[in-house]
C-alpha positions in Angstrom: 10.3 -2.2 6.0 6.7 -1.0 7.7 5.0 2.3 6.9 2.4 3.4 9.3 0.1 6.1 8.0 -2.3 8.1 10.2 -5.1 9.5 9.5 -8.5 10.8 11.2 -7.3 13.5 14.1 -8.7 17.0 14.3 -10.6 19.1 16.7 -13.3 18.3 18.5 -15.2 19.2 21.9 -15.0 17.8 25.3 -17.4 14.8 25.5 -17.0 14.0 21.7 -15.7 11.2 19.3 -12.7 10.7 17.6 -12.2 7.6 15.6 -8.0 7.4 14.4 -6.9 5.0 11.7 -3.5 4.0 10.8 -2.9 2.0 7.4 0.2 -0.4 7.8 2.1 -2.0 4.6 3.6 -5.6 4.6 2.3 -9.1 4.2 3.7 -9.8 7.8 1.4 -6.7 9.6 -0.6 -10.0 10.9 2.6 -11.1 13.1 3.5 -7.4 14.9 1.7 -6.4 18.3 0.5 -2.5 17.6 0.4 0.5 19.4 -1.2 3.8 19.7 0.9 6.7 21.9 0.7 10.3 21.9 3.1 13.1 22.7 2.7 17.0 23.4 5.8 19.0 23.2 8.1 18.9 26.1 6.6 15.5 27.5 7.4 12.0 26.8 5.5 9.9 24.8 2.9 7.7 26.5 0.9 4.7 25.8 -2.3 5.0 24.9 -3.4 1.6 23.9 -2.0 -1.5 22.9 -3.4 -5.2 20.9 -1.7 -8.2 20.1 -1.0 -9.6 16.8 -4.6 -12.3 16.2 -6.4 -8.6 18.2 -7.8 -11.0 20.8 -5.9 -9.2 24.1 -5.7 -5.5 24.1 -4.5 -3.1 27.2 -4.9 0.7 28.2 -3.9 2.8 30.9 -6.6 4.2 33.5 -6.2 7.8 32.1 -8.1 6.2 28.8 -9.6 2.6 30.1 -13.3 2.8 29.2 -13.0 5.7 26.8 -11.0 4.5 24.2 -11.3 1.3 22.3 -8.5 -0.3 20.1 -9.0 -2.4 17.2 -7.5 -4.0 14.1 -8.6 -5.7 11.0 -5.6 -7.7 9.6 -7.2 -8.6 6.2 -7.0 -4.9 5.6 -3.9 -4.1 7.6 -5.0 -1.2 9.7 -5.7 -0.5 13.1 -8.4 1.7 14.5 -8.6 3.7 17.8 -12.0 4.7 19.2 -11.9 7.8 20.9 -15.2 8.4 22.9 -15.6 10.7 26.1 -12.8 13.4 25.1 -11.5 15.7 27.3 -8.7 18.6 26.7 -6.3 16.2 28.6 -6.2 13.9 25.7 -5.4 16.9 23.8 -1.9 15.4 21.7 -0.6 14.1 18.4 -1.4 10.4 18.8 1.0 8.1 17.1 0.5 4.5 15.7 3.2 2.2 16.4 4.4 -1.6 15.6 6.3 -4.1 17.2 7.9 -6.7 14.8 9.9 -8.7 17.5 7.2 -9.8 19.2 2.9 -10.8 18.8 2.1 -9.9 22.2 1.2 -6.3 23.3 4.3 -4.6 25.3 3.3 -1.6 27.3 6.9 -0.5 27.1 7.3 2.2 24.4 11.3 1.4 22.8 9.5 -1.8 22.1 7.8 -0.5 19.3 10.0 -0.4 16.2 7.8 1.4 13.3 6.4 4.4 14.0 3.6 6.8 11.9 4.1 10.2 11.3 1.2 11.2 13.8 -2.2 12.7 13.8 -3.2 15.9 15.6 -6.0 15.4 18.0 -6.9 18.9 19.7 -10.0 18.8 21.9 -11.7 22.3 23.3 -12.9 22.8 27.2 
């Protein structure tokens, strides 16, 4: 019903910039809360940013609060993730996410019903 495409990962060095994108289909993208998580093998995926559906409340976690900025642009249907400040803690495939039952942002990850196929994001000390 909603694909989610990545795109923009790679490797970069501590202190750089990363900016992610991920390209949702569907008229109703405009209705779903989204989500960017990221995972490393053997851990659980985390949150990594959240925005509501009209983009006008957003949340992060401290680990990334001031680094990393989400956005979306609904007349285009994607949402953007900012990556500023990296460090080889962020190292992780970072996955976007949507919610269709609800507008609001949930920081609670079996929330999120759509899921992309990730991006790798690999940053060096």
């Amino acid at each position: 019903q909603v694909q989610l495409v990545e795109s923009g990962g790679g490797l970069v060095q501590a202190g750089g910039s990363l900016r992610l994108s991920c390209a949702a289909s569907g008229r109703t993208f405009s209705r779903y809360a989204m989500g960017w998580f990221r995972q490393d093998p053997g851990k659980e995926r985390e949150l990594v940013a959240t925005i509501n559906a009209s983009g006008s409340s957003t949340y992060y976690p401290d680990s990334v609060k001031g680094r990393f900025t989400i956005s979306r642009d609904n007349t285009k249907n994607t949402v953007y993730l900012q990556m500023n400040s990296l460090k080889p803690e962020d190292t992780a495939v970072y996955y976007c996410a949507a919610d269709s039952d609800r507008p609001w942002a949930s920081i609670v990850v079996r929330d999120y019903d759509y899921w992309g196929q990730g991006t790798q994001v690999t940053v060096s000390s």
